[in-house]
C-alpha positions as CSV (number, residue, x, y, z in Angstrom):
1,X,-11.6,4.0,1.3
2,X,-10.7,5.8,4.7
3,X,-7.6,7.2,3.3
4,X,-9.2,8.4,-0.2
5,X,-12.2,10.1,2.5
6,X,-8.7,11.6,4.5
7,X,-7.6,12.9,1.6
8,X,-10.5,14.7,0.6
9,X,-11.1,16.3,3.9
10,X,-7.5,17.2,4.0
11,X,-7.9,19.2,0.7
12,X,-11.4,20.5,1.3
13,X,-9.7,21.8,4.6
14,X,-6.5,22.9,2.6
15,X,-9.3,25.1,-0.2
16,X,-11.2,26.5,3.0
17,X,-14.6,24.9,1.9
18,X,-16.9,24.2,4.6
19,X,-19.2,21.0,4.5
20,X,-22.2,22.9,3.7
21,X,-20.3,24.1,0.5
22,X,-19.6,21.3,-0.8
23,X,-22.5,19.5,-0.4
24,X,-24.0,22.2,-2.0
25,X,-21.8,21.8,-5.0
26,X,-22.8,18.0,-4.8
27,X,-26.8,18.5,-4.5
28,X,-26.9,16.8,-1.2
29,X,-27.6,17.8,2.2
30,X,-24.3,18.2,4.3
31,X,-25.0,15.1,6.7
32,X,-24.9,13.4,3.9
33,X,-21.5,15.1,3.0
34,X,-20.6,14.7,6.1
35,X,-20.6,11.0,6.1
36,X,-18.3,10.6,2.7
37,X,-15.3,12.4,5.5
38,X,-16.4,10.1,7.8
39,X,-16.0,7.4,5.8
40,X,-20.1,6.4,6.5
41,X,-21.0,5.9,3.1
42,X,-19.9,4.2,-0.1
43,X,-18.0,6.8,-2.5
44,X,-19.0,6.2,-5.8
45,X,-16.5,6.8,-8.7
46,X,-18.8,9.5,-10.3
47,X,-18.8,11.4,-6.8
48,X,-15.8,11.3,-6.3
49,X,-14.4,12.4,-10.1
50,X,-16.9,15.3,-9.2
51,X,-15.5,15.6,-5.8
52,X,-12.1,16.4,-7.3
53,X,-13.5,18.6,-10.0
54,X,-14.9,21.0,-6.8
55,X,-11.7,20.5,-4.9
56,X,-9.6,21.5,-8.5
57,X,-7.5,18.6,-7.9
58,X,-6.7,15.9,-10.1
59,X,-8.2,12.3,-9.0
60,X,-4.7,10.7,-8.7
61,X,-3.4,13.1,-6.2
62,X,-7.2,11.8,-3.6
63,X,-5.9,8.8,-4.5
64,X,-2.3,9.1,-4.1
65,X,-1.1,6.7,-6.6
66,X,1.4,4.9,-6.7
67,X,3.0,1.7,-8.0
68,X,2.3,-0.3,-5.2
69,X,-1.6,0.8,-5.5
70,X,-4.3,-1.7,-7.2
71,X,-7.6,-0.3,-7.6
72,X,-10.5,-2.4,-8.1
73,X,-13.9,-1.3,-8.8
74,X,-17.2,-3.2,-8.0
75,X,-20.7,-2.8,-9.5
76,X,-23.1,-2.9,-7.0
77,X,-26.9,-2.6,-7.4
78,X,-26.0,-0.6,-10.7
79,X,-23.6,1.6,-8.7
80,X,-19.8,1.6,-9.7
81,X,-18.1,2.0,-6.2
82,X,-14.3,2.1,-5.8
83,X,-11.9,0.3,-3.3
84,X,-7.6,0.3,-3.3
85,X,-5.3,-1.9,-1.0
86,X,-1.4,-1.8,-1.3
87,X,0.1,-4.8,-2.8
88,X,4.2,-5.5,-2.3
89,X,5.5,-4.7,-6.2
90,X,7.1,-7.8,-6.9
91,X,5.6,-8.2,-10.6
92,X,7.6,-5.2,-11.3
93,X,10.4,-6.7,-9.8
94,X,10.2,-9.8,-10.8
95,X,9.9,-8.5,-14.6
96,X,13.3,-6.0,-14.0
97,X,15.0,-9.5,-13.4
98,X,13.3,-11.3,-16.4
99,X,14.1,-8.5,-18.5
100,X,18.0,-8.3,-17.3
101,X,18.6,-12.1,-18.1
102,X,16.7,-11.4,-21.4
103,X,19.2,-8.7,-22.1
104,X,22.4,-11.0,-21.0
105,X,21.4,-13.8,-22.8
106,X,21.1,-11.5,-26.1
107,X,24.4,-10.4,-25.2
108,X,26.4,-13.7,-24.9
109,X,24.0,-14.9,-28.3
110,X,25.9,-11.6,-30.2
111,X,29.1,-12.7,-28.7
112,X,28.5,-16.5,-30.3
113,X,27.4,-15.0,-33.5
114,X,30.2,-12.8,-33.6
115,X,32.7,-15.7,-32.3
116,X,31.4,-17.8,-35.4
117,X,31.8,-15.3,-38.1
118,X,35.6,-14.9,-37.8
């Protein structure tokens, strides 16, 4: 969560909003703002889609996704919160090589097929 509350005060600071502005935008008082920066408070995913609807910026660039990304989200006490951690990409990996031997293996099937005919 600390780098999705970077992000956001990295592109509020990039727009020129000030804290007050925002939390304006939000209905909230600006301590209260001031604690999603901080990193205080839970950021739930409906505050922060609205979040990057103030800051004009699409969700996936607060949340700098990537491949390596999982995202999980947790309902607490009603409240839909969400959370990331990176992960090493091995399932894509792991299904390139999968895939590659599938491919060889049609290949040298053809080959038998084709061997057979003549």
């Amino acid at each position: 969560m600390e780098a999705i509350s970077e992000k956001i005060k990295e592109i509020r600071k990039n727009r020129g909003f000030s804290h007050e502005y925002m939390a304006h935008k939000l209905n909230m008082s600006q301590p209260a703002y001031s604690k999603i920066e901080k990193n205080e408070t839970v950021l739930s995913v409906d505050r922060l889609f609205k979040i990057a609807e103030i800051l004009e910026t699409p969700i996936n660039e607060i949340l700098e996704i990537s491949s390596n990304t999982v995202y999980n989200q947790n309902n607490h006490d009603g409240a839909t919160f969400i959370g990331h951690q990176q992960v090493q990409n091995l399932y894509h990996e792991t299904n390139e090589k999968f895939i590659q031997s599938l491919k060889d293996e049609i290949q040298f099937l053809r080959e038998m097929i084709n061997k057979n005919k003549n």
